[in-house]
N, C-alpha and C positions, 0 to 999 in steps of 0.2 A: 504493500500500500504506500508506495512511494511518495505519491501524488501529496498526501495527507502531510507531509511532513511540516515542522511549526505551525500546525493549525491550533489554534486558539478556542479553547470553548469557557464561554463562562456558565457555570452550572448554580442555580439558587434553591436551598433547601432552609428553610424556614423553621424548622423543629424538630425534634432526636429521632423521629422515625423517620425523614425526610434526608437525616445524615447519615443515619444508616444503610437505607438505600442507596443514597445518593454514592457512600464507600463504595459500596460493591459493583457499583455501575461503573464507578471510575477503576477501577481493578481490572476491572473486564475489558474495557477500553484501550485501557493501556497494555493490555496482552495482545490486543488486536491491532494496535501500532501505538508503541514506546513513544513517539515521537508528540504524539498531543500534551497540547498543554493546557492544564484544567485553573481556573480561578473564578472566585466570586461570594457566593452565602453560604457556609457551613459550620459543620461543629467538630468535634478534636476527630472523628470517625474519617471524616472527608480530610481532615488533614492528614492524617497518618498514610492515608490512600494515596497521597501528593496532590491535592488543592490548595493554590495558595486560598487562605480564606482573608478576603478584604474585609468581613464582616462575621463576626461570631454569632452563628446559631442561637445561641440560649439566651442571648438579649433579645430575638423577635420570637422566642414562643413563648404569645401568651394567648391568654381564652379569657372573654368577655369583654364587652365595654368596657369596663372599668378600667380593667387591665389594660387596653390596647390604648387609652387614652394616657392613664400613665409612664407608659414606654412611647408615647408618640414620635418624643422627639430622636431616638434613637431608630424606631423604623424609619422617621421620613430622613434621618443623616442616610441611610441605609440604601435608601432609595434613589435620594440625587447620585451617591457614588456610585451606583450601577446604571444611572439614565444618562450621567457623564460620560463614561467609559464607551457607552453601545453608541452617541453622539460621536464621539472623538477617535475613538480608535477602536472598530467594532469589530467584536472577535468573526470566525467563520462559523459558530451554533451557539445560539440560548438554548439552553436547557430545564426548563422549571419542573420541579417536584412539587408537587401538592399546595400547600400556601395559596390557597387560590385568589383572596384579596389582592394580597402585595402581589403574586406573580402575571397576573394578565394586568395590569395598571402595565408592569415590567414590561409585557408581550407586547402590549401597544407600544409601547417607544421603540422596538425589536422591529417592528414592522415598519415605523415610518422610517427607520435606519438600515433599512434593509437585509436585514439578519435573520437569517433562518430561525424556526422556534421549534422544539423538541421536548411535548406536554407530556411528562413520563407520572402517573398515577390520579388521575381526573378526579376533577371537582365533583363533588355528590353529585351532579345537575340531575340524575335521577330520582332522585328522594325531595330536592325542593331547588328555586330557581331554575326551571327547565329552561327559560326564557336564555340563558346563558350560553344556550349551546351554539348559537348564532350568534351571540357575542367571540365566542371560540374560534368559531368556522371562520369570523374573519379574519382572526390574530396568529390562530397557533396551524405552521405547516404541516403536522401529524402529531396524532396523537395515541401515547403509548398506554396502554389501559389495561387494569390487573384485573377486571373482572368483564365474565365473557356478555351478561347482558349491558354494558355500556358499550359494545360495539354498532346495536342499531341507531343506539340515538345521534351517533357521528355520521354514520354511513347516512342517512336520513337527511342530514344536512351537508352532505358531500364533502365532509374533512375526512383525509386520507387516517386510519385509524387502522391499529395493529395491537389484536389481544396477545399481550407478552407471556401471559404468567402471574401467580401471584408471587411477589420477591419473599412471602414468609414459608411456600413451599420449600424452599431452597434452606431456611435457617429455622425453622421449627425443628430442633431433634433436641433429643437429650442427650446429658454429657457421660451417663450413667444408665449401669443397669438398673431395673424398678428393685431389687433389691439391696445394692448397694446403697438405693439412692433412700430407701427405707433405714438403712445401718446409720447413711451420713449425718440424714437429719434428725437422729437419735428415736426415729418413732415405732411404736411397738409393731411386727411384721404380724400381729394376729388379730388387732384390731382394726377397723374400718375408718377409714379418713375423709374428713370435708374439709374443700380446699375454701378458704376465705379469700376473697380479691373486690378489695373495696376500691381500686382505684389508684391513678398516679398523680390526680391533684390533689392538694387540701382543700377544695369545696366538694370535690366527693366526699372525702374522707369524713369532713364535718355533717355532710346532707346526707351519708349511707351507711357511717362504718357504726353506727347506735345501731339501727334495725338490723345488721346485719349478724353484730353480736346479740343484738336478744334474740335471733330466731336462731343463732348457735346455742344458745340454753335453754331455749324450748325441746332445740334436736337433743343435748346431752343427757336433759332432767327424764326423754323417753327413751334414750339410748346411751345409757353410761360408761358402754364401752366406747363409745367415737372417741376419737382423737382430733385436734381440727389444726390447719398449717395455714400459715399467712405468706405471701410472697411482698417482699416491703422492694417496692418500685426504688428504682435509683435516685429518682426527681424527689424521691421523700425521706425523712431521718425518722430515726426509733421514737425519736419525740415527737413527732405527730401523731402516733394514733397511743401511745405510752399511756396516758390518761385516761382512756375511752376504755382502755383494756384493761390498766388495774379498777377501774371502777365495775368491770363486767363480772370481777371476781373469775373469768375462766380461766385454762391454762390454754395456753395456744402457742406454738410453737412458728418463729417469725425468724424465716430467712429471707438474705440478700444475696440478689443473683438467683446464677442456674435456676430460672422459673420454670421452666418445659422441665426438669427434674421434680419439680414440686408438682404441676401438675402432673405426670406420672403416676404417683404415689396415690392420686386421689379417685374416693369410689364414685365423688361426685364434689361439685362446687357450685357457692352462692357468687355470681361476678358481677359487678358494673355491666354497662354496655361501653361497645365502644372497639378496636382492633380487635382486645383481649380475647373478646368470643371466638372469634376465627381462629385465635392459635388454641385454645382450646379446642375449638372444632377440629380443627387437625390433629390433635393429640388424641382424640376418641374419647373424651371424658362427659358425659352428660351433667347439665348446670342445670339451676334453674339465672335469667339476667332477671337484672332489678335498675329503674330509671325514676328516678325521682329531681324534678325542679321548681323551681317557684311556679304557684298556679298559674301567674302572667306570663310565662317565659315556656311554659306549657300550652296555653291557647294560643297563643299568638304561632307556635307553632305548629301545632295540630292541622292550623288551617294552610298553613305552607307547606307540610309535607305532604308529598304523596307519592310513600310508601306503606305496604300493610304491614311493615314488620320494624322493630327498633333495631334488633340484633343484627349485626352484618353475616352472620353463619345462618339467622333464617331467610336474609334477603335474597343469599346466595343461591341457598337449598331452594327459593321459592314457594317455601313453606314451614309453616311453625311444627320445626323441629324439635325446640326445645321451648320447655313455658318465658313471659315474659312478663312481669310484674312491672307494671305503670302504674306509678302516682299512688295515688291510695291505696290501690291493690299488691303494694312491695309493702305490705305488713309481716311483723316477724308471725306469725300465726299461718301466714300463707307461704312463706320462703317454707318455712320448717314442712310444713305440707309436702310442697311440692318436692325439697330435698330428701325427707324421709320416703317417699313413693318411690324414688330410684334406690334407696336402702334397703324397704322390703319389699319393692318388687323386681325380683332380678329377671324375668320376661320382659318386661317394661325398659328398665335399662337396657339388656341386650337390645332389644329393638332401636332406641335412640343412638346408642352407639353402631348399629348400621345406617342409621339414615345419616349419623356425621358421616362415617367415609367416604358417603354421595358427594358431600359439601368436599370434601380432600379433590375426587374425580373432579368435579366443577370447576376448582381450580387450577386443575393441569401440572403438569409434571414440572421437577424444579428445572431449572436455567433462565430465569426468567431475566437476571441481568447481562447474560451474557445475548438475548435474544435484542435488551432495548440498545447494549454498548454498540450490538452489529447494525440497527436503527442510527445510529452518531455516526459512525465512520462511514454510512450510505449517505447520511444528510452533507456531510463536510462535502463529498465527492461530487452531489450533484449540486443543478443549477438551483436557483429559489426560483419558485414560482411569485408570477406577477400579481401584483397588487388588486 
């Protein structure tokens, strides 16, 4: 790939799943010709890859208003440095990950500058703002898409559109056998385990991880033998949910890291919504999710989405595979319910862990970044299409 030699991509990822990705795309890239040269938005993942990062990741992932108002002045610094660059000396591919605010604002300047755009993991536009997808069609040159029903809503609107793969096909495994990983985390191999996962922010954590532990003492006070594990997300310290937990009086058993090892180990789990579900669903573990927000921030969305499912593994599946607790129906009365019915009914479970490995099939075999890296090295080579 001679041709390709000093091309220039600037690649923008916005948030720790976004630089994770974003690593291993650029891994792959550069296996595919050494000679590119990667800079622009990421986080220490994308650096170690060799991006130079103009701009650290973890200063633009935030969630909410509030939030995003607070950090503003660092996104819009964020923003001129990359709308500069694509003006002045415009690489030969944009690259944007996910971030869909900041990155199509990005894509339109990419476009009046002439630069190629390379959308790798699309905006919900299925679940709410469809209206966007012809905002897309006129910005971004292809679009690289991890789940295979967002390929009509492109094709539909004639943007050139390529279902990759999904990139957690590729890194869902554990590091350990389910025994060892029973010894590691010191939990008894004869009793039954419920995996707790309240979530990677502290507004989850505050709005879910109370319900979550009373329907864990609902399950224990009927099932004395359970054992229950926590996976504490990196984005969070011991002292965020330390409080919630000694006040629950249970014991729970709270590791960092190796999560796909904890989920392993469990006969079933209470989750958030949100990615998490899908790598469970890949793992084969039946849940029951739970989603809880402010009533206002609840209707106002209700009416924007339109999707019939919360969970990304029953959006996937196309059908509620696993239960989902909204709003006043994520009571610990009802969690415990729904958790204990996969504890005594082992039919029931069996059956929910085959209709996950449907959701595994759906999302197609791993190589998914080495499928969108070969996407970048075709976009550098050819021409851009006109305006």
């Amino acid at each position: 790939m001679g041709e390709t030699s000093n091309k220039r991509v600037m690649i923008v990822a916005g948030e720790a799943s976004g630089d994770l990705h974003g690593s291993n795309l650029v891994k792959e890239a550069l296996r595919l010709d050494p000679s590119l040269s990667f800079f622009g938005i990421g986080g220490s993942r994308m650096r170690e890859a060799g991006v130079q990062t103009l701009v650290d990741a973890s200063e633009m992932a935030v969630v909410g208003l509030v939030e995003v108002l607070a950090h503003f002045d660092v996104i819009a610094r964020a923003f001129t440095t990359m709308k500069r660059i694509l003006r002045s000396d415009p690489p030969d591919l944009l690259v944007l990950i996910d971030y869909p605010d900041f990155n199509l604002m990005l894509a339109s300047v990419a476009r009046r500058a002439g630069v190629k755009v390379l959308y790798y993991i699309s905006p919900q536009v299925w679940a709410w703002r469809v209206g966007r997808v012809k905002k897309i069609a006129r910005l971004v040159d292809h679009m690289a898409v991890v789940f295979p029903f967002e390929v009509p809503f492109y094709e539909k609107e004639g943007v050139p559109v390529t279902f990759v793969g999904h990139p957690l096909a590729d890194i869902v495994r554990p590091t350990m056998a389910r025994g060892e990983a029973v010894a590691a985390f010191g939990l008894d191999p004869g009793r039954r385990t419920v995996g707790l996962f309240p979530g990677s922010r502290r507004g989850e954590i505050a709005r879910l991880f109370p319900v979550i532990l009373e329907s864990a003492a609902l399950l224990k006070e009927r099932n004395p033998e359970l054992q229950f594990i926590l996976p504490l997300a990196p984005s969070l310290s011991s002292a965020d949910i330390k409080p919630q937990l000694a006040a629950s009086g249970l014991e729970v058993t709270v590791i960092r890291d190796t999560v796909y090892d904890v989920m392993q180990v469990c006969d079933a789990i209470v989750t958030v919504s949100g990615t998490v579900t899908l790598e469970i669903a890949l793992m084969g573990v039946p849940m029951a999710i739970i989603y809880k927000v402010s009533p206002l921030t609840y209707h106002v969305g209700k009416r924007l989405i339109r999707v019939d499912h919360i969970g990304i593994c029953n959006i996937v599946a196309g059908e509620r595979v696993v239960p989902e607790l909204i709003q006043h129906e994520a009571s610990a009365e009802r969690i415990a319910a729904e958790i204990g019915r996969y504890l005594d009914d082992g039919e029931y479970a069996a059956a929910v862990r085959g209709r996950l490995s449907l959701v595994k099939e759906k999302l197609g075999a791993g190589g998914c970044s080495a499928r969108v890296a070969a996407l970048v090295c075709e976009m550098i080579g050819a021409v851009r299409k006109e305006s």
